[in-house]
Each structure stands twice: as structure tokens, then as C-alpha cells.
C-alpha positions as CSV (number, residue, x, y, z in Angstrom):
1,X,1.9,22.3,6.6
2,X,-1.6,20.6,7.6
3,X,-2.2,19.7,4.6
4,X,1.4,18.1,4.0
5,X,0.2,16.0,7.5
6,X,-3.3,15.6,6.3
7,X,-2.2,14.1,2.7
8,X,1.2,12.4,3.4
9,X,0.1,8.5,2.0
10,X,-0.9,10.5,-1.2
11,X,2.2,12.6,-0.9
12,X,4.4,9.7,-0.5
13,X,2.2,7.0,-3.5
14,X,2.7,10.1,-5.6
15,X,7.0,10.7,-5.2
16,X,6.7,6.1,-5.9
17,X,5.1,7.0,-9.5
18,X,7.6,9.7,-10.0
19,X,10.3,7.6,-9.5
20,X,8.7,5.2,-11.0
21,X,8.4,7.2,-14.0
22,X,11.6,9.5,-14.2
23,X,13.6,5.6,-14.2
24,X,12.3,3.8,-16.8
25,X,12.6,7.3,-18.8
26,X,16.2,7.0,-18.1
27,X,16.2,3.0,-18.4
28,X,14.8,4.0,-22.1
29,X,17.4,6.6,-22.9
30,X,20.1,4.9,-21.5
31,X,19.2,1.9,-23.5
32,X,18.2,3.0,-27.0
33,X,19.6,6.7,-27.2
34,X,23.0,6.2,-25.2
35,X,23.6,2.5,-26.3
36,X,24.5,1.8,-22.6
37,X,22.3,0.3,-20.6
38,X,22.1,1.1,-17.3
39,X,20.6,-2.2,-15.3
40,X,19.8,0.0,-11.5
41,X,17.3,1.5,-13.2
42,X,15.5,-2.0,-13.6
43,X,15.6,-2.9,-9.6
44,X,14.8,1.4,-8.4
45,X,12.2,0.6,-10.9
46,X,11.0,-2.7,-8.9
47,X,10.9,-1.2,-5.5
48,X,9.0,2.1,-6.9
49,X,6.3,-0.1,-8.0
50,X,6.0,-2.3,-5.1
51,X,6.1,0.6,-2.8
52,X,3.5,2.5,-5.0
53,X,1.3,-0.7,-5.2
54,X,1.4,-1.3,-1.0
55,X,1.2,2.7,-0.4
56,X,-2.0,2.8,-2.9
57,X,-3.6,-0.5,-1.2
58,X,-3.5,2.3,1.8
59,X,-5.1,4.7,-0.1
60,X,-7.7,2.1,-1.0
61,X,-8.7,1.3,2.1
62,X,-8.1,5.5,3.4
63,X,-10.7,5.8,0.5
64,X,-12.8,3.1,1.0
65,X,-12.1,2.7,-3.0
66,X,-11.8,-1.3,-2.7
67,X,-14.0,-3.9,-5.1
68,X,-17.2,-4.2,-2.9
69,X,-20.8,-5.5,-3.8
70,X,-23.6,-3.3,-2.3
71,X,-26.3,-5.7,-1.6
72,X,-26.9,-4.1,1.8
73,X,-28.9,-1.1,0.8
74,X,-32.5,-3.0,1.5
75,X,-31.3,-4.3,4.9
76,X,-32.9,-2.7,8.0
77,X,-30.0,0.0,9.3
78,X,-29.5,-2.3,12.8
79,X,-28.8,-5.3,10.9
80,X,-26.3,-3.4,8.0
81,X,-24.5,-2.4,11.0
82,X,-23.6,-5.9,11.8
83,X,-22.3,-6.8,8.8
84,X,-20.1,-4.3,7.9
85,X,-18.9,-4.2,11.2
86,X,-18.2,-8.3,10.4
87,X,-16.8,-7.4,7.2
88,X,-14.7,-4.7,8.9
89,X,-13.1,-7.7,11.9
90,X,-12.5,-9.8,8.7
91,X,-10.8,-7.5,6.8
92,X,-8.5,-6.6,10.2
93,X,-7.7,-10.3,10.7
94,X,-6.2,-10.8,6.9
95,X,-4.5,-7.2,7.4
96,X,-3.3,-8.8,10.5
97,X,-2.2,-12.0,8.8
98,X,-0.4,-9.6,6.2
99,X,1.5,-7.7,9.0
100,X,2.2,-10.8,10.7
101,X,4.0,-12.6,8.0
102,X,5.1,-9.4,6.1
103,X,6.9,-8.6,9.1
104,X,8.5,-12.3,9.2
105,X,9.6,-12.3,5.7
106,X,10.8,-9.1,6.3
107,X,13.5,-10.8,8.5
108,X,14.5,-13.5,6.7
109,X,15.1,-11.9,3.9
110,X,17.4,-9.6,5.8
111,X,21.0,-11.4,4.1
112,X,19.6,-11.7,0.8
113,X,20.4,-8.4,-1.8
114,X,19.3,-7.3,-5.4
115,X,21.8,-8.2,-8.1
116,X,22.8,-5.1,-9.2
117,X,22.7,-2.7,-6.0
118,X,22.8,-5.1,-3.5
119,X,20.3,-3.6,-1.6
120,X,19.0,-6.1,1.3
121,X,15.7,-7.6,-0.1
122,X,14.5,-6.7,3.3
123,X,13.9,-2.7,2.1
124,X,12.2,-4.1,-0.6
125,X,9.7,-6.2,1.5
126,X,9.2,-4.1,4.6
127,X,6.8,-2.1,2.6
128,X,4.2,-5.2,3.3
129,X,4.2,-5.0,7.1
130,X,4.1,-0.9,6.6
131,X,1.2,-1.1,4.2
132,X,-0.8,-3.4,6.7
133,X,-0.6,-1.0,9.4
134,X,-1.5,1.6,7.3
135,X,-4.4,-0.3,6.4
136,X,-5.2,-1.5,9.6
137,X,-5.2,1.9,11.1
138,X,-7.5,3.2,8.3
139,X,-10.1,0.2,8.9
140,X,-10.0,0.7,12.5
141,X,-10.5,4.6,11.8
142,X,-13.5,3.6,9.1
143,X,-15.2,1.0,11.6
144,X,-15.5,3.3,14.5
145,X,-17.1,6.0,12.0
146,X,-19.2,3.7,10.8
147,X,-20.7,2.4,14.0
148,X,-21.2,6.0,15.2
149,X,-23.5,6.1,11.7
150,X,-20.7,9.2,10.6
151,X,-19.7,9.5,7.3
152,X,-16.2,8.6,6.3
153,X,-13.2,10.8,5.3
């Protein structure tokens, strides 16, 4: 069960790509196999992959697996701490930005429904605001490790 606590964002990225998977296996047997095609499998196939996308932009950050250049390694130790911990209130303020207007489109998008399940678009898009607090939690955790010169995860 601590592990299930400990690896939940992993957990949950991984049941995305399953579903992700197990419909457009269907979409593809549906189509070509059964001659019918069966068009939810097109928009479950949508949200998997936007959820799996947001969820592994989490795991990114959990990770500390994100693009970076490394330029800092012949920088006295004082000064690197500076600027990753700049780096670190930059990358809060877009994650803040992100939740902000995640959040916002969130609500207005709260009338509008898929095509074929008519599904509010808001289910689809509240992954953005979930994802930046997942992230911003995660940089938060990884800024106060790194000021206290602690590895990470």
C-alpha cells in the first residue's frame, strides 16, 4: 500500500497509456475487422492522451527529467545555488500562469461537450490546472531539497 501512495502519478500516467492503448486496438478492430466503426473510441482516445501528456509533464518535473543545459558545473557552489533557485521561482510563476488560466478555461468551457459523448470539454481540460499543481508541488518539493544541498527523489 506505500508503495501504491508513494507511486500514484506513475500509477495513474500508466492506466492513461492503457487506455490509451486498449482504444485505438478496438478503434482498429472495430474499423477494419468488424466493418463498423465505433467513433467514442476516437474522443476516450483524446482525453487518454491529454491526461497521459499533463500527468507525464508531472512526472517530468517529479523526475527532474525536463530539457535542461548544464552549464553550471564550473560555478562556485554559493553562486549555483542562486540560480537554480532563480530558475526554480521561474519555473513556479509559468506553472502558476498554467494553473491560473487552466483553471479559467476550465470554466468556460464548462457548456461546451465532445461530439460523440457529449462529455463537457471541461473534463477534458481540468487536467491542465491538475497537472500544474502537481508540478508546482514537485518544484516547491525539489527547491527546498536543493537549497538544503540534498539530493532529489
Amino acid at each position: 500500500m506505500k508503495r501504491l501512495a508513494k507511486n500514484w502519478l506513475e500509477i495513474l500516467t500508466c492506466l492513461c497509456l492503457s487506455t490509451l492503448v486498449v482504444t485505438v486496438f478496438l478503434q482498429v478492430l472495430f474499423r477494419f475487422v468488424i466493418k463498423l466503426p465505433a467513433p467514442w473510441t476516437e474522443e476516450v482516445t483524446r482525453i487518454a492522451f491529454v491526461y497521459m501528456v499533463f500527468l507525464g509533464a508531472g512526472l517530468g518535473v517529479k523526475y527532474q527529467r525536463h530539457l535542461t543545459v548544464d552549464v553550471l558545473g564550473a560555478v562556485p557552489a554559493n553562486l549555483r545555488k542562486w540560480i537554480v533557485s532563480i530558475g526554480y521561482v521561474l519555473s513556479i510563476a509559468f506553472v502558476g500562469v498554467l494553473i491560473y488560466y487552466g483553471a479559467k478555461h476550465t470554466v468556460n468551457s464548462k457548456l461546451a461537450t465532445t461530439p460523440t459523448l457529449e462529455l463537457s470539454l471541461s473534463y477534458l481540460y481540468m487536467i491542465i490546472p491538475i497537472s500544474g499543481l502537481i508540478m508546482l508541488y514537485y518544484l516547491l518539493k525539489n527547491m527546498i531539497a536543493e537549497i538544503r544541498n540534498r539530493e532529489v527523489n
